[in-house]
N, C-alpha and C positions, 0 to 999 in steps of 0.2 A: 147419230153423230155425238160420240162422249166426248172429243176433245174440246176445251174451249182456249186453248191459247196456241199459237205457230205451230205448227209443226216445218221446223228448219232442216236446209239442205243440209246432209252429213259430212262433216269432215274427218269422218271415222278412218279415213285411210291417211290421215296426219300424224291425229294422236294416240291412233292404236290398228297401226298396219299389223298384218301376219305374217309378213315377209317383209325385207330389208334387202337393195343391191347397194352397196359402196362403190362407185365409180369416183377413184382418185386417182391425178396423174402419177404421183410422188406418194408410196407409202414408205419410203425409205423414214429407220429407226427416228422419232423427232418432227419427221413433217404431220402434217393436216391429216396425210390423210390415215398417217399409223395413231393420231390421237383420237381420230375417228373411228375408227377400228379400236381402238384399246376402252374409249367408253361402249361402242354397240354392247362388246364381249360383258363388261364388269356391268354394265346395266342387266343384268340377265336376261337379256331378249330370249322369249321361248319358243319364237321361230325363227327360219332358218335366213344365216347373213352370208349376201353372196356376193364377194368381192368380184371386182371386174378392173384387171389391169392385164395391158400385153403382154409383157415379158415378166411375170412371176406365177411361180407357180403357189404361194400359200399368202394368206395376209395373215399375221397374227397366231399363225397356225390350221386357219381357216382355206380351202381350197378353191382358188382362186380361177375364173374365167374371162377369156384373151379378150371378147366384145362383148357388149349386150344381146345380141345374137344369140351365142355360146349358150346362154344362163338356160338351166333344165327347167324352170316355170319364170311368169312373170309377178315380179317382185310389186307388191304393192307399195311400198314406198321405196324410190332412189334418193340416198344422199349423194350428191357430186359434189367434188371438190377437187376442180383443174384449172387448164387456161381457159381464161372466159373465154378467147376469138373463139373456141371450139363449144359452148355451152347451148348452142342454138343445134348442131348436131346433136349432141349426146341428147338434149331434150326430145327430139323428135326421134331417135332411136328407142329411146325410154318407151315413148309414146304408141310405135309400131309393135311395140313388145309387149305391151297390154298393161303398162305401170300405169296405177291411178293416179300417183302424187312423187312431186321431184321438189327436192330441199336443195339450193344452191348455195350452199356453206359460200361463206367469204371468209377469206385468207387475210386481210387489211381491211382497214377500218372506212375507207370511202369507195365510191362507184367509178375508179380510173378504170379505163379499160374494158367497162361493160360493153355487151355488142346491146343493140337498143332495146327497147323493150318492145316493139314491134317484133323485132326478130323470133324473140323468145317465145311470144305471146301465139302468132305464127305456127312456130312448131307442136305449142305445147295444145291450142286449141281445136285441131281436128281431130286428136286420139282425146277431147274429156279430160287431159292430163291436167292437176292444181298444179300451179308454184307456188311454193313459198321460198321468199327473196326475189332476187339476187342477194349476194351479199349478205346472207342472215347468220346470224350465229348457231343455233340449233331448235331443235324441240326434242323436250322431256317431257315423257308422261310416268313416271314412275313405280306406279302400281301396275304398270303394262309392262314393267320393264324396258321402256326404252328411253337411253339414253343419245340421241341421235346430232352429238354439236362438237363446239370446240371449246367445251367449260372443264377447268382444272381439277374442279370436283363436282361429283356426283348429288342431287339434292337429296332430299328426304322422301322419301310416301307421305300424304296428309291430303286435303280438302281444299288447299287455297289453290288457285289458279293464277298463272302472272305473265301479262301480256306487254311485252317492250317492243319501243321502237328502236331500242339502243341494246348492241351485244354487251355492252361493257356494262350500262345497266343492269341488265340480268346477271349477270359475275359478282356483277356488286352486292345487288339485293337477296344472292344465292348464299355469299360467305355472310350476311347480315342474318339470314335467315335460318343458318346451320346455325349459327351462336345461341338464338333464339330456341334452338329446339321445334322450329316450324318446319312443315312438310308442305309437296306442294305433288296437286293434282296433275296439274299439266302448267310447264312453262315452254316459252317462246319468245325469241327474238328474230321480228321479222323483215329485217332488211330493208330491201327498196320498197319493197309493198307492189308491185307489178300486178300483182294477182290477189292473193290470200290479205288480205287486211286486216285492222284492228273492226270492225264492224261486222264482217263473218265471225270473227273467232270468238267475238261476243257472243254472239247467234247460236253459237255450237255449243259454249260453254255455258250459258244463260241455261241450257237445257239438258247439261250433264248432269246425272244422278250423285259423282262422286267432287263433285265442285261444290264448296260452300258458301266461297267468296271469290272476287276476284279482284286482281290489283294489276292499274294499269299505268304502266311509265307511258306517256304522248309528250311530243312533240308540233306534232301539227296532225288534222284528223281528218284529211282529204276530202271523201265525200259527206259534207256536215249533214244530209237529211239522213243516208243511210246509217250513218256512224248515232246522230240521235234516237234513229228509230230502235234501234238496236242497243242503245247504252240504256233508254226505256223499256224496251223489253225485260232486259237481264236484271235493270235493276228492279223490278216488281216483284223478282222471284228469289234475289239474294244481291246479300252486299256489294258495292263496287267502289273500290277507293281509287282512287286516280289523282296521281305524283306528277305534276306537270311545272319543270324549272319556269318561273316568274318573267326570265329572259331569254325564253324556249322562240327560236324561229317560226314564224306560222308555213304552214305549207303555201299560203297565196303569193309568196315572197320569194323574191329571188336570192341564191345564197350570202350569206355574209349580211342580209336587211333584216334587222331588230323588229319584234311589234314596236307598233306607232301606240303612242296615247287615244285619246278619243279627238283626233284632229279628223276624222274622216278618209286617212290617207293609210289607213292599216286597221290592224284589232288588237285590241288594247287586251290586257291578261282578265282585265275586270269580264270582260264579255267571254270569254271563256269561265270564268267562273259563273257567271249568269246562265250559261247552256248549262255546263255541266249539274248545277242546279235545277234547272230544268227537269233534266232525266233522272231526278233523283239519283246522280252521283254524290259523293262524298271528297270531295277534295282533299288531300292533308299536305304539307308543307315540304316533307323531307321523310329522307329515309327511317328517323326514329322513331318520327308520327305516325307513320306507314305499318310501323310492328306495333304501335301504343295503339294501333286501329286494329290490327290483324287479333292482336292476341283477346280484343274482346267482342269486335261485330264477328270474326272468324269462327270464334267461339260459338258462337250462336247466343250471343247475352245481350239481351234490348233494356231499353226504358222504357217507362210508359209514364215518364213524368220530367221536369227538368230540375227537381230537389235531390241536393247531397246530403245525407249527414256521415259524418265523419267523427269512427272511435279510435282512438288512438293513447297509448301509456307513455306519451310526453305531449305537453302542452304545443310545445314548437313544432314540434312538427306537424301536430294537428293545424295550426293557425295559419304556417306557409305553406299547406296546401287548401286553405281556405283563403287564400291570399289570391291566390292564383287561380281558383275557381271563381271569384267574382272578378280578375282582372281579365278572365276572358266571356265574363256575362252569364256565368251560370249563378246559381241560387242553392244557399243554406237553408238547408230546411229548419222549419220553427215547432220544435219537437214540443207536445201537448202539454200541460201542464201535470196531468198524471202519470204523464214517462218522465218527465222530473220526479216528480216526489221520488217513483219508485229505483229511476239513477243516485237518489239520496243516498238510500242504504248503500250503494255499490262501490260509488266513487269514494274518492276519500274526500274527507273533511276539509270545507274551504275550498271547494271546485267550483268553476264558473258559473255553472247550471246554465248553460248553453252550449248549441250548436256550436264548435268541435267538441265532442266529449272527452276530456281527460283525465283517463282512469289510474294517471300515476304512474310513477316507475316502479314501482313494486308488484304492479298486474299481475297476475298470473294466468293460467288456464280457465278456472273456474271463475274468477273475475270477468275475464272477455265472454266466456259463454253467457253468464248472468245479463250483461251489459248489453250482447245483441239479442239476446233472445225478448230483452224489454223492450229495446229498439224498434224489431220485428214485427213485434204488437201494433207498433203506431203507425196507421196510414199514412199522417203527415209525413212520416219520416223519407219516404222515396228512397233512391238509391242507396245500399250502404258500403263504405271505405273503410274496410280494416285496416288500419296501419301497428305493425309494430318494430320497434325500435329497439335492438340491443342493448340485453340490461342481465344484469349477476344473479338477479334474484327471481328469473325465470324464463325457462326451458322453452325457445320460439317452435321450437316444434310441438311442444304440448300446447302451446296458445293456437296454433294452425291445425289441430287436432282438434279443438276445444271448438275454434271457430264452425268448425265442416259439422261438430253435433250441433252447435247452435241454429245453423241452417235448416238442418234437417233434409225434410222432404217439402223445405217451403218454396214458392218458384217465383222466388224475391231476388231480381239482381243487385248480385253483391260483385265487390272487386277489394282484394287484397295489395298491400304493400309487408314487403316485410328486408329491413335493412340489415344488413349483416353478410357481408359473403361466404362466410364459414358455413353459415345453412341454408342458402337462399335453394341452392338444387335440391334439398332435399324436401325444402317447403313447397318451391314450385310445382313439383313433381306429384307431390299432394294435393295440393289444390288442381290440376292440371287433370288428374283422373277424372274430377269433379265439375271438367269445363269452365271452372273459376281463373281466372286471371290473377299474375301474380306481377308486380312491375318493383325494381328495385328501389326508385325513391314514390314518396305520396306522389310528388309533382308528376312523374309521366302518370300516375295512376288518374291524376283529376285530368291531362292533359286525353287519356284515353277516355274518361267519363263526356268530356267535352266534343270526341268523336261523336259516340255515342249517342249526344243530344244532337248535335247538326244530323245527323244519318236519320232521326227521328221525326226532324223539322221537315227534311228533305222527303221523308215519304208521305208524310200527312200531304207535304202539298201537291204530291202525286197521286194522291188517292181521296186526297177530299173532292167530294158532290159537291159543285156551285150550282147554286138557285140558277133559275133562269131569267135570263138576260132580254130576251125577247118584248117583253113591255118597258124596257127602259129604254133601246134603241129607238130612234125615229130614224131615219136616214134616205137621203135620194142620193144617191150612189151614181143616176144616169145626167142629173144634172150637176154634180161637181166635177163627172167624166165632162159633161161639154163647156164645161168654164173654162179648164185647162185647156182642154184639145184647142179653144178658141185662140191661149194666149201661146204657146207650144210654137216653141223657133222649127226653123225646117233643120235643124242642126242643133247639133250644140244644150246648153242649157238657159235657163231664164228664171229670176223670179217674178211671180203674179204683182199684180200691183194690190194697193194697199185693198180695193174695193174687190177685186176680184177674188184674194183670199180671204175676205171678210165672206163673202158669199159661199164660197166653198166649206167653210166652216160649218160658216151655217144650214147648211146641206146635210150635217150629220152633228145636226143640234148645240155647234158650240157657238157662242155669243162673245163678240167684238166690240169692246168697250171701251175706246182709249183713256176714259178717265176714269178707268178701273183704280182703286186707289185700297190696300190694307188697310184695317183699323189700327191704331196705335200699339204697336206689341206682336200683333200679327206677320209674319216674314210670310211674302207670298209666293208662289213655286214658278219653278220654270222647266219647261221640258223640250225635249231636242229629238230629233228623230234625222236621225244618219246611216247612211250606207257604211257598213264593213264590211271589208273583201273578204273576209270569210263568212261570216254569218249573215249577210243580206243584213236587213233593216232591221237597227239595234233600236231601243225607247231609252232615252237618257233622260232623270227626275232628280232635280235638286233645287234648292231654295233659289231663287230669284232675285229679280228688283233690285232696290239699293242692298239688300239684304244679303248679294253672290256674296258668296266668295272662295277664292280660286281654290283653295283648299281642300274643300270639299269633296269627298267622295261621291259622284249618281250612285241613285238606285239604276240598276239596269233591267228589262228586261228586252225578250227576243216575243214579237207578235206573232201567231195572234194570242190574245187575252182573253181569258174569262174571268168570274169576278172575283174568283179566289186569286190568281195572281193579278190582279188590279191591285187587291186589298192587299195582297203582300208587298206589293213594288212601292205602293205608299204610303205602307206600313216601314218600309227601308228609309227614306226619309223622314218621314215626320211629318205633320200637319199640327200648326199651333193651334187648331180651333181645337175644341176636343170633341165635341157634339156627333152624335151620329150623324145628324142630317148632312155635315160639312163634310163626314168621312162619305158615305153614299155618295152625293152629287158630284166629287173631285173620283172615288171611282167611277160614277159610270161617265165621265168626261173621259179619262185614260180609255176605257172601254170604246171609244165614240173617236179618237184619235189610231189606235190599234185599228178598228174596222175600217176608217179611211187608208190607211196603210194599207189593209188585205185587198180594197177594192180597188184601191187609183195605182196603177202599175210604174205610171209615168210620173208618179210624185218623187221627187228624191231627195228633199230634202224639206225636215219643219223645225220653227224654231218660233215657241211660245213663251213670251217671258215680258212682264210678270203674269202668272196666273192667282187672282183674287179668289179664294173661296169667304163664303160670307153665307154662312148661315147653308141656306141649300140650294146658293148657288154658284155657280162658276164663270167670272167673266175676263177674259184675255183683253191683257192691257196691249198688248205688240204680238204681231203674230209676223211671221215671213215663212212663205211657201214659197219650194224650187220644183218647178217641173224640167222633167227630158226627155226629149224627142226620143232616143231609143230605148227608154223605159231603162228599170234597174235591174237588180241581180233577183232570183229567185226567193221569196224567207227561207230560213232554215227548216222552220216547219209548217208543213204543209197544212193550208188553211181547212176550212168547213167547208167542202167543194155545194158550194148552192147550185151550181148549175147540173146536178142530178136530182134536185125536186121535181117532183110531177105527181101523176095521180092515177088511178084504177080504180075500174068500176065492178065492183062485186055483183055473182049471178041475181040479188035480188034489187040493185039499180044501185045500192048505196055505193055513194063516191066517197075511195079513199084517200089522203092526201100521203105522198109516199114523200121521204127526203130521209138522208143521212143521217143517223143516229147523231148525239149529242151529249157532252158529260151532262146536262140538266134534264135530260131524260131519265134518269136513275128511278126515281119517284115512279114516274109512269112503266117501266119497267116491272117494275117490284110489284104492283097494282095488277099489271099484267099477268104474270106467275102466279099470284095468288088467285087467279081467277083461272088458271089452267089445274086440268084433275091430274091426280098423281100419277096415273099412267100415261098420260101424255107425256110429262115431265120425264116418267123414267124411260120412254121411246126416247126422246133428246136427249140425256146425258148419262142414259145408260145404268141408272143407278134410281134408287128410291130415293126423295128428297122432298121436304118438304117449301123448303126457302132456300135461298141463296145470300150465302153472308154480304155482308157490307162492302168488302175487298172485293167478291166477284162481280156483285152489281157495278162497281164503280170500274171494275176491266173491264167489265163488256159493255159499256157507255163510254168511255176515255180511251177511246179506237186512235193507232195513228195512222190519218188517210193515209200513207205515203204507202202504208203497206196491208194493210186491210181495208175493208169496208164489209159495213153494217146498213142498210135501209128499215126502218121502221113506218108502221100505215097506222097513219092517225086518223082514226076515227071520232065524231060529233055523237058526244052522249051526255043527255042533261045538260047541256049549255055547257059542256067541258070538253075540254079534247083527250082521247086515250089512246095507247097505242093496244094494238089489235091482232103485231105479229110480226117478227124482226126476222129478218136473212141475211148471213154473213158470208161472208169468203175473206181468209185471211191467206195471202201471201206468201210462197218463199223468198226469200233476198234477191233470187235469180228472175223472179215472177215468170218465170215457166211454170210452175203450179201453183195450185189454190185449194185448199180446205171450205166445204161449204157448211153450214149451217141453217138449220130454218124452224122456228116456232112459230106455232099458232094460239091465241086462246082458243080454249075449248070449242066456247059457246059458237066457234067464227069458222070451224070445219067445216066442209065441203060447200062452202060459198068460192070458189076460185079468187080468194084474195091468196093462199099460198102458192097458186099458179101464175098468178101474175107477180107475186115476188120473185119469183126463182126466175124467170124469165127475165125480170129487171137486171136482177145480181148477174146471169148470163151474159147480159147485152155488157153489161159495164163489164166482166171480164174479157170479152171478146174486143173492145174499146182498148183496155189496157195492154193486149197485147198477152193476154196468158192464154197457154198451150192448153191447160189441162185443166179442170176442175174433179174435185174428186170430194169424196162423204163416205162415212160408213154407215151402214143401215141396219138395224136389226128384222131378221128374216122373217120376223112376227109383225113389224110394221107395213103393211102390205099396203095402206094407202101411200106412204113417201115410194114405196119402192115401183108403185104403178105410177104416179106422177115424172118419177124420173125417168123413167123407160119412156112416156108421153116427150117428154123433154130432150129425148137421144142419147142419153146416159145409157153406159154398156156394167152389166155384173159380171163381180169376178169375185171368186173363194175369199176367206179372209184367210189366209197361213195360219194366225195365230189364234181365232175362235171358230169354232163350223157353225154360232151362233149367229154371226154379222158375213154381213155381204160388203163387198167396195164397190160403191156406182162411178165410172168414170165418165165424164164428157168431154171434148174433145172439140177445142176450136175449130172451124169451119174450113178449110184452105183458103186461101185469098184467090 
């Protein structure tokens, strides 16, 4: 089994059909459905477009047929565009005719007149048929040549990918993005969303080969686990920026109602940014942020630090764009003291000798090449910002010339400004061959640099390994469950009384101290935990006590916690102690709050304030818990499911302790591999290998249940515990199938612990409801391939190697 990440259902017949039928009522010169036809044509689709109306015989020129009947093959994607009352026929015609995917173009801007989505849903699901829309504006994929919508111009060929909820959006971001000189892999605007989502199309494109990036206008994000699991996938493997108006409707809401603040009564924009951080998305503000993002995470140009310096041949302009990299919290780098001396000779006489460097308006070519090639030299220096500024006394194209030999072959990200419109295309276009970014003032350039360090922040905290958490919890989970269930209305809601959530607290180690008291200076925290109709159980963290105040921004996060976003969510706030012990003990308090939330269903509301850190410890001056009788809303993401721990007994008696893998398994992972021989390794993943970077350790421990699962068997060795042999099955979005996986160490072969893994991972697929499990085997592995056949796994050819076999298995009937 070489794969280690999803393998996702295709929506190949969206963004690159082989065939195209137009069913439009109206192609009369001007309507919808001759502007549909006039893009299929100029898109250059290279197979064949088969118009479908009664009474014409040509569309466009193109030879037209009276039904869907008529048509001499079936078309792998229908666009239609007619009277809705009639879209639940034309669907189900499509359907009987062997179309895989139907595009429901909208003619106007809202959902009057739709027949339901039952209806649709009906016709289109016995023939397998997708929809995308009702109501959608189109999809382009342009390197496939299709143009398939109702957009006034055509986009460009290029790498970004752009997923809207709004048609007029994509218009927007389209005539934004032709000024730009950006191209775009595939775009989409998908309507009502009935079918095809923002959370598929993630799914598809997370694992196109021609997609670089991806940019999402939301409004509301319907299903929050699938739509997370999947904004985390894509974004592991490439950028995701996502443009979501501040007073964007949530989908929980009924038309014309605003997000609510954090009153409880809605979800506040803040908690949308708190998910989206989550998934290591990239939020940016507006459509300019959007291209100041594209033109350099698109690019494919990282940081790997959060230091600017900046050279530039005027002082001002170097200084307001240093102005504005620390008004949004970025950092001047503090260039060494031997890249001074040697900027001495360079600069001219009487220069700051500090970060911005300014080299004067007399710069030239050979000036700027000298200046960054010294630059270059210094570690400290981090990112560099070429800025230049129209001047008489030298040639901006020989300085952008100058600059690109200065570079070289180094794989130091740089980022260009260069003012002047008279040369700006001709600069850009230079540096652009180069993958370098060009932005007409310094300001979007540092505003793009500032992209670039959130995008960075945002993946570390998706991919850092947190310690384990395990000896810092204490918790009885059974007895805070029967405090509430004692105090629990047969209706309705209720809060505990003062003693009974003093006790529940303390069930998961936190301490009730009403005369919890700050020391002088010290502001003590408060923290809230509330239900939001969209994301389930939000964590609200902000300073407390006499110390509120309403002002204040929370830290937010969405549970569950580990200890890395513990230490980040209270790293968002602040702690005035500065001590490590103070930071430790207030996180694993957050961590001891978040696991009450995952375990008590029926808690729904908490509200701690003040909370005293003091040295290392933590003690709640007020506390108020709400429980309810019908329990809450689901989390967003799906917990540590504990209730698959168990255990297996290997053929020499040793008992293994089997449960769900873990991001703090990493360590024991890595320990594990290292202790498997290279041909074991190369039967798994298909390839010689000696280790597995740091990035894939930290994928294949930071699983998300919702759509995968991993088990690992812990074994007792030396008074330590190790694991001994993991088995995976990852998910399609549909969970009709399953990709398996399964390693052993070495030393631990033909002891039947792999036999009882795989049978585990079986039963929990068969639990879950998936049809199919499947693996690829190599035909020289002949212990997996006799265990699977043991197992009821059927072979079958690989098409693509005569080296691998496919072992399928095949749910049971009910």
């Amino acid at each position: 089994m070489a794969s280690l990440t999803l393998k996702q259902s295709s929506l190949e017949s969206v963004f690159r059909p082989r065939s195209i039928a137009l069913v439009a009522d109206d192609v009369s010169p001007g309507s919808a459905g001759d502007l549909l036809a006039g893009n299929l044509i100029a898109g250059g689709f290279p197979g064949p477009i088969l118009p479908v109306h009664p009474s014409v015989q040509a569309v466009r020129g193109i030879l037209a047929y009276a039904t869907v009947e008529a048509l001499p093959l079936a078309p792998e994607l229908a666009v239609v565009a007619g009277a809705q009352v009639r879209l639940p026929a034309v669907v189900d015609a499509l359907g009987r005719r062997g179309t895989k995917a139907t595009l429901l173009v909208g003619t106007r801007g809202d959902a009057a007149g739709l027949p339901g989505t039952n209806a649709l849903l009906e016709a289109a699901r016995p023939h397998g048929l997708r929809l995308v829309g009702p109501n959608a504006l189109g999809v382009f994929s342009p390197r496939h040549g299709l143009a398939a919508g109702l957009s006034h111009r055509l986009p460009l060929a290029g790498d970004i990918a752009f997923v809207s909820q709004s048609g007029t959006m994509l218009t927007a971001v389209l005539d934004a993005a032709t000024s730009h000189g950006i191209g775009f892999s595939h775009l989409v605007a998908l309507g009502n969303r009935i079918d095809l989502d923002v959370a598929e199309a993630l799914d598809f494109l997370g694992q196109d080969g021609r997609t670089r990036a991806v940019l999402l206008y939301l409004e509301d994000i319907g299903d929050v686990r699938r739509f997370l699991s999947a904004a985390r996938a894509t974004a592991r493997a490439k950028p995701v920026l996502v443009l979501r108006a501040r007073m964007a409707r949530s989908g929980a809401f009924a038309a014309g109602t605003p997000d609510r603040d954090a009153t409880g009564t809605g979800s506040s924009d803040a908690v949308f940014d708190a998910a989206f951080r989550r998934a290591g998305l990239l939020r940016v503000p507006g459509l300019d942020a959007l291209f100041e993002a594209v033109e350099t995470l698109g690019m494919g140009l990282r940081v790997t630090g959060e230091r600017l310096t900046i050279v530039s041949n005027g002082g001002g302009l170097g200084l307001l764009a240093a102005d504005l990299l620390l008004e949004q919290g970025g950092q001047l780098a503090e260039l060494s003291a031997d890249t001074l001396r040697q900027l001495d000779a360079i600069a001219p006489g009487g220069w700051r000798r500090t970060n911005p460097i300014d080299l004067g308006g007399h710069a030239d070519g050979p000036t700027y090449r000298q200046a960054i090639e010294t630059v270059l030299e210094d570690k400290q220096a981090g990112t560099l910002l070429v800025v230049h500024g129209p001047s008489a006394e030298a040639d901006p194209i020989a300085v952008a010339d100058a600059t690109l030999e200065a570079l070289g072959r180094r794989a130091r990200p740089l980022l260009t400004s260069w003012l002047g419109k008279a040369t700006l295309g001709t600069v850009r276009a230079r540096f652009g061959r180069h993958r370098i970014p060009c932005f007409e003032t310094p300001q979007q350039a540092v505003a793009a640099f500032m992209h670039l360090v959130r995008y960075e922040r945002n993946q570390r905290l998706l991919q850092r390994v947190p310690p384990s958490v395990s000896d810092l919890l204490a918790t009885d989970a059974d007895r805070a469950r029967s405090l509430m269930a004692a105090a629990l209305p047969s209706e309705g809601e209720a809060d505990l009384d003062p003693k009974a959530a003093q006790d529940v607290l303390a069930a998961y180690g936190l301490t009730v101290a009403v005369d919890a008291h700050p020391r002088s200076g010290v502001r003590p925290l408060a923290l809230r935990v509330r239900e939001d109709l969209v994301f389930g159980s939000v964590i609200e963290l902000r300073h407390g006590g006499q110390a509120a105040s309403r002002g204040e921004i929370p830290g937010i996060a969405l549970p569950p916690l580990d200890l890395i976003l513990a230490r980040d969510l209270l790293d968002t706030v602040g702690l005035d102690d500065p001590s490590d012990r103070a930071h430790e003990a207030m996180t694993v308090a957050l961590l001891q709050v978040a696991q009450m939330i995952v375990d008590q269903h029926m808690l729904a509301a908490v509200e701690l304030d003040p909370i005293v850190v003091d040295g290392g410890r933590v003690r709640i001056g007020g506390a108020r818990l709400r429980v309810r009788a019908s329990g809450r809303r689901r989390l967003a993401i799906r917990p540590y499911p504990k209730q698959l721990e168990t255990s297996a007994r290997m053929e020499d008696g040793t008992e293994a302790a089997i449960r769900p893998i873990r991001p703090e398994d990493a360590p024991a992972i890595e320990a594990m591999i290292a202790r498997t021989t290279g041909n074991d390794l190369r039967l798994r993943f298909f390839a010689s290998i000696a280790s597995l970077s740091s990035a894939m350790i930290a994928r294949l421990t930071q699983i998300d249940y919702d759509r995968e699962m991993a088990l690992v068997a812990i074994l007792p060795e030396n008074d330590t515990d190790t694991i001994g042999g993991v088995v995976r099955i990852s998910a399609d979005p549909d969970n009709r199938r399953a990709e398996y996986a399964v390693l052993l160490r070495s030393d631990l072969k033909g002891k039947g612990l792999g036999r009882a893994l795989m049978r585990l991972i079986l039963s929990y697929a068969d639990e879950r409801g998936i049809q199919e499990v499947y693996g690829e085997v190599l035909r020289e592995n002949r212990a997996m391939l006799a265990l699977s056949s043991e197992l009821g796994f059927t072979r079958h050819r690989s098409e693509e190697d005569p080296d691998i076999l496919e072992v399928r298995w095949r749910r049971p009937s009910p």
